[in-house]
LUMMARVEX-802687 format. One line per field, with one value per atom (N, C-alpha, C, CB): chain; x, y negated, z negated; residue number from 0. Coordinates in steps of 0.2 Angstrom, whole numbers. Last residue first. Glycine has a CB too. Layout:
BEGIN
cadena: [A	...] .
X: [X	...] .
Y: [Y	...] .
Z: [Z	...] .
num: [NUM	...] .
//
This chain:
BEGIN
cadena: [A	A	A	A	A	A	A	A	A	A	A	A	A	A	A	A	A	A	A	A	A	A	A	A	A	A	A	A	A	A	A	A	A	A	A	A	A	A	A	A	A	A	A	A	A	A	A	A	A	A	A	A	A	A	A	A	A	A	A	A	A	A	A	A	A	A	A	A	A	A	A	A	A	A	A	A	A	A	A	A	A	A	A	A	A	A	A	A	A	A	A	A	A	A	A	A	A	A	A	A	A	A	A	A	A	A	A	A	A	A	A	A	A	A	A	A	A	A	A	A	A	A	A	A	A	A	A	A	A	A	A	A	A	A	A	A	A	A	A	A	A	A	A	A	A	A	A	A	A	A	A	A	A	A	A	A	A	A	A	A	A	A	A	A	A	A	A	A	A	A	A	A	A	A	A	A	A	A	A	A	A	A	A	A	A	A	A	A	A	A	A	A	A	A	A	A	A	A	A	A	A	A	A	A	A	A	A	A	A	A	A	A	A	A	A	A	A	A	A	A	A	A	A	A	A	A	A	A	A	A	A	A	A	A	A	A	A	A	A	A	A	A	A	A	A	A	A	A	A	A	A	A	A	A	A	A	A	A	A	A	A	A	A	A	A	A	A	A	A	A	A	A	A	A	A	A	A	A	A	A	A	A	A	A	A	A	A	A	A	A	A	A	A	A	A	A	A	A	A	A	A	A	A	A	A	A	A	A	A	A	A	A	A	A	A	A	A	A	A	A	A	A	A	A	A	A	A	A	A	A	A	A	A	A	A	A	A	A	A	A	A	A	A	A	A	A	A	A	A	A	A	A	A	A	A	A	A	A	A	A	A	A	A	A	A	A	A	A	A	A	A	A	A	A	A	A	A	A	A	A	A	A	A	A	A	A	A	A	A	A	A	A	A	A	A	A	A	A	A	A	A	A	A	A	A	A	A	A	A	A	A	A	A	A	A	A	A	A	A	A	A	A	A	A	A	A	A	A	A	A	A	A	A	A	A	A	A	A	A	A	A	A	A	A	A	A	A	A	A	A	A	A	A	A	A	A	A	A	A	A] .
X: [-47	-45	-51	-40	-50	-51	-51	-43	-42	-50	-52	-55	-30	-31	-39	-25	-29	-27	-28	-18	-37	-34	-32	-36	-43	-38	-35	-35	-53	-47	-43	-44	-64	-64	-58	-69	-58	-57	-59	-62	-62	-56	-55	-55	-76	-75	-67	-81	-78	-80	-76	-88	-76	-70	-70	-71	-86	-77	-72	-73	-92	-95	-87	-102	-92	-94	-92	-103	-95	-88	-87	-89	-107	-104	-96	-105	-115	-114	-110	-117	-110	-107	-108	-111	-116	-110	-109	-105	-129	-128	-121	-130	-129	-129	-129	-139	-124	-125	-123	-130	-130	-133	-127	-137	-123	-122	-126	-117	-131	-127	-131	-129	-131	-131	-127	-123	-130	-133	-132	-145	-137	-133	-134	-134	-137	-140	-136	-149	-127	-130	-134	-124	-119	-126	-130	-129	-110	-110	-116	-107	-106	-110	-110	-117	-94	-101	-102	-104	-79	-84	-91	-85	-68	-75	-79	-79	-55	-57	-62	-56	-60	-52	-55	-45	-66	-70	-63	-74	-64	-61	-62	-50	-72	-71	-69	-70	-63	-71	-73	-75	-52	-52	-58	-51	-56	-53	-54	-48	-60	-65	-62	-67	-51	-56	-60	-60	-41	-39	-45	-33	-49	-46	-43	-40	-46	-55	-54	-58	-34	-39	-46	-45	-31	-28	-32	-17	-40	-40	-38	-36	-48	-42	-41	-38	-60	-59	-53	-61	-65	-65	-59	-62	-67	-73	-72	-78	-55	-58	-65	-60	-51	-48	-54	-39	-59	-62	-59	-55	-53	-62	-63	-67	-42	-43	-50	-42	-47	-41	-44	-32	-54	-56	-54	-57	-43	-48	-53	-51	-32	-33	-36	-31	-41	-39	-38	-33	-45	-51	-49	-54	-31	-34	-42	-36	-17	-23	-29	-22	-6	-11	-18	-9	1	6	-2	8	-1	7	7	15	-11	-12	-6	-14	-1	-6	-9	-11	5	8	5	10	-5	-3	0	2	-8	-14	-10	-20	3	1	-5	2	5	8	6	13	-7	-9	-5	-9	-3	-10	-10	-18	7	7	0	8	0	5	9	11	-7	-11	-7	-15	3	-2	-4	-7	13	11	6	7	15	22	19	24	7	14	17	20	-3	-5	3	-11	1	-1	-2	-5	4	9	9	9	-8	-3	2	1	-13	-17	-13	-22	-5	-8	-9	-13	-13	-4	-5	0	-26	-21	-15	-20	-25	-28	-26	-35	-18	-16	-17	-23	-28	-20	-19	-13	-38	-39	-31	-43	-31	-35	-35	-45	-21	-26	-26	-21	-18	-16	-23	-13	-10	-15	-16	-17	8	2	-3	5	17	16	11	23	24	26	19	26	19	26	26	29	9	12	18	9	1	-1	7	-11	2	6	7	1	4	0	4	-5] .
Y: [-190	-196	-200	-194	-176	-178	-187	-174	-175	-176	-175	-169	-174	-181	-179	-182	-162	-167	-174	-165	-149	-154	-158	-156	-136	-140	-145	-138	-133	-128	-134	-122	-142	-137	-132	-135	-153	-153	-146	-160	-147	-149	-150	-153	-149	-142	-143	-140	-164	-158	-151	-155	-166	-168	-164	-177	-164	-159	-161	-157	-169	-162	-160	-159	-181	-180	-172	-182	-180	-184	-179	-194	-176	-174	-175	-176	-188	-182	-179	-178	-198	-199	-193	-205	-194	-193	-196	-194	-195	-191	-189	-193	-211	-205	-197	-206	-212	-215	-212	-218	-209	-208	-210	-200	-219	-215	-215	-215	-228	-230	-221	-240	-235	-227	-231	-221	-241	-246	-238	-250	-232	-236	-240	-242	-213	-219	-226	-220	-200	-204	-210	-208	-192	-192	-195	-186	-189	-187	-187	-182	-197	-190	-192	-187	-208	-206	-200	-212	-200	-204	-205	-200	-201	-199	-203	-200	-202	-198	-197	-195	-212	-210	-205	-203	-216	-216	-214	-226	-214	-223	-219	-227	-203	-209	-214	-209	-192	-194	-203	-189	-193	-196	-198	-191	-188	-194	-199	-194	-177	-182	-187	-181	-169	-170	-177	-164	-170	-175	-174	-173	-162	-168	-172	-166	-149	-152	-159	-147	-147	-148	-153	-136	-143	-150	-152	-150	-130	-137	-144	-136	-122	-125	-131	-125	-115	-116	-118	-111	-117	-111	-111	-105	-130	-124	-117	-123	-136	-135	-131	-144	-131	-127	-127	-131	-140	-132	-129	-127	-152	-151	-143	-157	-152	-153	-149	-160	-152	-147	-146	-149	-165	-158	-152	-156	-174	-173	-166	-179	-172	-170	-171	-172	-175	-170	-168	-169	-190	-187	-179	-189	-195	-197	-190	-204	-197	-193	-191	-189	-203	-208	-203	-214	-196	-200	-204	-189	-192	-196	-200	-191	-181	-189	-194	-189	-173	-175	-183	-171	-170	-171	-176	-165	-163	-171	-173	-174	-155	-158	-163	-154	-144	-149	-151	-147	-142	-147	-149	-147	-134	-138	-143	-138	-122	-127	-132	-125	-118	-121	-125	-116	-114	-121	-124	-121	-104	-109	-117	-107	-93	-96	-104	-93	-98	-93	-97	-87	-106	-100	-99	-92	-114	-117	-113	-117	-105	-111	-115	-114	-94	-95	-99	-93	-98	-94	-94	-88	-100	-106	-103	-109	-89	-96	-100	-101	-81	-80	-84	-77	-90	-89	-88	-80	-86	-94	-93	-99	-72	-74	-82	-72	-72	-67	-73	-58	-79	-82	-79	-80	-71	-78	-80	-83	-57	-57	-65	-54	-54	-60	-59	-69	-40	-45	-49	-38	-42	-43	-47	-45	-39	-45	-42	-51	-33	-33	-42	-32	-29	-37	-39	-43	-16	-16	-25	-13	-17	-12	-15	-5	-22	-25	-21	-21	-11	-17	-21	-23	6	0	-6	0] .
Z: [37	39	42	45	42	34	35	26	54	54	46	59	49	53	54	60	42	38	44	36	43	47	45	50	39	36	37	34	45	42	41	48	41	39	39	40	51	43	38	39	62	61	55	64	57	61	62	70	59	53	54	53	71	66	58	65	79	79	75	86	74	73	74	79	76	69	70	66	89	85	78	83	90	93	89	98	86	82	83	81	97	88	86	83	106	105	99	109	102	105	104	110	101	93	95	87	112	108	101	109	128	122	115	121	140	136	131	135	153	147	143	142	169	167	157	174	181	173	169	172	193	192	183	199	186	190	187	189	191	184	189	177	199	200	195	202	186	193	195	194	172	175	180	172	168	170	174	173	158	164	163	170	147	147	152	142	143	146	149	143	129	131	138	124	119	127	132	129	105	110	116	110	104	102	103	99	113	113	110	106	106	112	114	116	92	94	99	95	96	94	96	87	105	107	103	106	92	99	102	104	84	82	87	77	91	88	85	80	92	101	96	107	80	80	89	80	79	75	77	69	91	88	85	93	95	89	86	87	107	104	98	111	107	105	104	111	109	102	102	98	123	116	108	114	126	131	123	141	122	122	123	129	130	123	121	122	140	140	133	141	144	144	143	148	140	136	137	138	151	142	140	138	162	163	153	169	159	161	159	169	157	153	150	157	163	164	160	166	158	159	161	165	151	160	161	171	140	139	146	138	143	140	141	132	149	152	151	151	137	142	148	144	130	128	134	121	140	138	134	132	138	143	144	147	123	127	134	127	123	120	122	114	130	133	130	133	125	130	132	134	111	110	118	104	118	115	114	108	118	122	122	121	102	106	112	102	95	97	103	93	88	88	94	81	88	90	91	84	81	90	91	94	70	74	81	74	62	64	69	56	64	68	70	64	56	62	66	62	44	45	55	39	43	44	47	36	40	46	50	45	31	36	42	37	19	23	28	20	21	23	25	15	16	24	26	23	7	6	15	1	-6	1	2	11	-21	-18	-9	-23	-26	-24	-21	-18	-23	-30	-32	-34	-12	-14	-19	-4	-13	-13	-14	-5	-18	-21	-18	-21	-4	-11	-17	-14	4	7	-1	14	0	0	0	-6] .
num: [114	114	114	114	113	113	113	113	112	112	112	112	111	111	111	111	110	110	110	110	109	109	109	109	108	108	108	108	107	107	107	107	106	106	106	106	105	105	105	105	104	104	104	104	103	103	103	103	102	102	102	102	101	101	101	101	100	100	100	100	99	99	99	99	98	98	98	98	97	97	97	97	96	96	96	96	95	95	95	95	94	94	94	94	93	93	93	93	92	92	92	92	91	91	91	91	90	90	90	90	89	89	89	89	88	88	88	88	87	87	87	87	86	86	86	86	85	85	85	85	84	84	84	84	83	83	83	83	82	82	82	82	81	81	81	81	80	80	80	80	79	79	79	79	78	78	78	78	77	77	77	77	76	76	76	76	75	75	75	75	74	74	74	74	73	73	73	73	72	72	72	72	71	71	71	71	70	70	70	70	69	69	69	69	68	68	68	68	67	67	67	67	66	66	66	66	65	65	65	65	64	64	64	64	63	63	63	63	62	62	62	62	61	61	61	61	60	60	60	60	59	59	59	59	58	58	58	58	57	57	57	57	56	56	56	56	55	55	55	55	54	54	54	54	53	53	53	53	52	52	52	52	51	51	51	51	50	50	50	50	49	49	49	49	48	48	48	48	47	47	47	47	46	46	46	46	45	45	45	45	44	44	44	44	43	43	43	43	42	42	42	42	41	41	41	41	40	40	40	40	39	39	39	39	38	38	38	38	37	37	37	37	36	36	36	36	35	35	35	35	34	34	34	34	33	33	33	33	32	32	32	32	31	31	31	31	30	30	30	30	29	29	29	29	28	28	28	28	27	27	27	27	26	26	26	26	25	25	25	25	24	24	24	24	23	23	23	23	22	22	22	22	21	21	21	21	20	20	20	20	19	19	19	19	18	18	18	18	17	17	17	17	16	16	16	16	15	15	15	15	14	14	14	14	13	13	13	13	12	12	12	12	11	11	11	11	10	10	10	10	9	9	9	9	8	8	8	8	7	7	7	7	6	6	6	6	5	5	5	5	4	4	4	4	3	3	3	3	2	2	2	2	1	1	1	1	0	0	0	0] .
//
């Protein structure tokens, strides 16, 4: 038993943080992440924000924290395609939205969506 030898009770919640943090720095995911700032850094504004946005649904803390952000100063975000002329965005529509992935970033622990 893993517990018996480092005379600790194993902890599934860490496993699984630890893990998170591994791929998200090492693995897959900290490719898609640099090239999504990379993207932001040259001015493409519309392309990092959707990078960002795809990852934070599937559930990457610091994607869920640059989505809102970005969201928020309108970084990225067009008019819909076939909107009509005078076209204005709902509002509280995306404000929840904001809210939602900044929650969902603070719940693992995000230290800039506590912010």
């Amino acid at each position: 038993r893993l517990g018996a030898v480092f005379k600790a009770r194993p902890n599934c919640t860490a496993a699984v943080l630890h893990l998170k943090s591994v791929v998200e720095t090492f693995g897959g995911l900290a490719n898609e992440l640099r090239d999504a700032v990379d993207r932001y850094k040259h001015g493409e504004y519309a392309e990092a924000r959707d990078m960002f946005c795809e990852m934070a649904e599937q559930g990457v803390e610091v994607a869920q924290s640059n989505c809102a952000w970005m969201t928020m100063q309108e970084r990225g975000t067009a008019t819909p395609a076939g909107a009509p002329e005078g076209y204005v965005p709902n509002r509280e529509l995306r404000t929840q939205a904001i809210v939602r992935m900044f929650q969902r970033g603070a719940q693992q622990g995000g230290a800039d969506a506590h912010l």
